[in-house]
N, C-alpha and C positions, 0 to 999 in steps of 0.2 A: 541471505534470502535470494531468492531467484529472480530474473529479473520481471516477469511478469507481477509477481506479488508484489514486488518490491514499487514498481511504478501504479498498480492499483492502490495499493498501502495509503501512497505519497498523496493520490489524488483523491481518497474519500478522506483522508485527515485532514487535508492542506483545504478541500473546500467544506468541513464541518468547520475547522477553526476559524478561517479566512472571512468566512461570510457573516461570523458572529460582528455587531456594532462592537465590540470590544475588544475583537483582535487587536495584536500588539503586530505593527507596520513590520514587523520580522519574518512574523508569517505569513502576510499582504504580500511582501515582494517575493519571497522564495516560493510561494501559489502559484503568484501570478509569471514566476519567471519559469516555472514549470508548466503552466497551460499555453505559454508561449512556444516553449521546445517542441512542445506536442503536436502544436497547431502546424509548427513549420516540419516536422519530420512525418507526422503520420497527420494531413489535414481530413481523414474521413474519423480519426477519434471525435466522437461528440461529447462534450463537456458539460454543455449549457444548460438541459434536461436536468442534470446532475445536482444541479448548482442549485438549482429551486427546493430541493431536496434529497441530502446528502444521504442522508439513512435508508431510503427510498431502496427496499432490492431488488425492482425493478428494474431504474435507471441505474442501477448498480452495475446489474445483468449485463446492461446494453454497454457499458463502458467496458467492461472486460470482455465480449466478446468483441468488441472494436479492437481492442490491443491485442486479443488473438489472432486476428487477423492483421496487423499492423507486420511489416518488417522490420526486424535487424532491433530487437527488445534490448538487446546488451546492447545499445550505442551508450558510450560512458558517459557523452556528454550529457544524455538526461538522465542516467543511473544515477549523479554526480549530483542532480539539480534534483532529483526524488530525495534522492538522503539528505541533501538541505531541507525539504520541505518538513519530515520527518522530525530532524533532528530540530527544529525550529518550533514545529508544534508540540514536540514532548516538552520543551524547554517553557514556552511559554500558556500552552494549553493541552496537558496531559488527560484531561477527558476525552479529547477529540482525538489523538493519538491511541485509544481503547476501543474507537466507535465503531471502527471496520472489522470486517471478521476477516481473518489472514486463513491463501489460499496457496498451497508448493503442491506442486504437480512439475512434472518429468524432469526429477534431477538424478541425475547421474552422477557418481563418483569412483574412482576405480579405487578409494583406500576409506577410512570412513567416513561419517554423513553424521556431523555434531548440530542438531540443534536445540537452542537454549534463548528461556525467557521470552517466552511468547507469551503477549497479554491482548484478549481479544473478548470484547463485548458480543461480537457476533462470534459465530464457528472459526474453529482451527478445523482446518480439512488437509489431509495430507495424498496424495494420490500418485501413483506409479514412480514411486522414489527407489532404486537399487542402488547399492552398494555393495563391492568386493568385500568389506569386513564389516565393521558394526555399525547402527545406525542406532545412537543415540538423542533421544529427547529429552529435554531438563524444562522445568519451571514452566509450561505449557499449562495458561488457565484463558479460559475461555466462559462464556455464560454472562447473564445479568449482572453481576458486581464478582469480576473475576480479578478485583486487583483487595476486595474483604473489606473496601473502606467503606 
């Protein structure tokens, strides 16, 4: 995943699960260690808005055009602190892990472009992706109950 989707991903999952009374302290600290990264590398991302309401794609809007405009998206150290946030809310709260709709725009690859297993309560949107050879999609469901349970 690229790293914009990838850090949007982190942050409508991490604060759909996180703010539920029932999170599991797994995903409380890998949230909140990821709205910390954030705070210190890019302090004009606004979170807070968000947090009142996660599903909101509005404040959705306003969070990813903030990371648009953020610098240096690939730093690893919060790429590293998304994919815990992620892999913590699949683990413990896989509804909230479905809630966001996943967004890849301008990726490049000079050999091919494999994407697989995308599961998205909101849209899968894919936009100006090229590739030198093939660009394969696998397992991409998106919609109102895109995982059939």
């Amino acid at each position: 995943m690229e790293p914009l989707s990838l850090i949007f991903s982190a942050i409508i999952a991490g604060a759909t699960a996180a703010l539920k009374p029932t999170a599991e302290q797994a995903v409380k600290d890998a949230y909140a260690g990821l709205k910390a990264l954030i705070r210190k590398k890019w302090s004009r991302v606004e979170m807070e808005s968000l947090e009142r309401d996660p599903a909101d794609k509005a404040r959705q809007q306003l969070v990813k055009s903030d990371l648009e405009r953020a610098d240096d998206l690939a730093d690893g150290e919060v790429l590293k602190q998304a994919q815990q946030v992620l892999a913590a809310v699949k683990e413990h709260d896989p509804a909230a892990a479905e809630s966001a709709g996943i967004t890849i725009e301008d990726l490049e690859s000079g050999a091919n472009v494999n994407i697989e297993d995308l599961v998205a309560q909101g849209a899968i949107t894919a936009r100006r992706i090229k590739a030198k050879k093939d660009i394969n999609i696998k397992g991409a469901r998106a919609g109102k109950n895109p995982t059939g349970r």
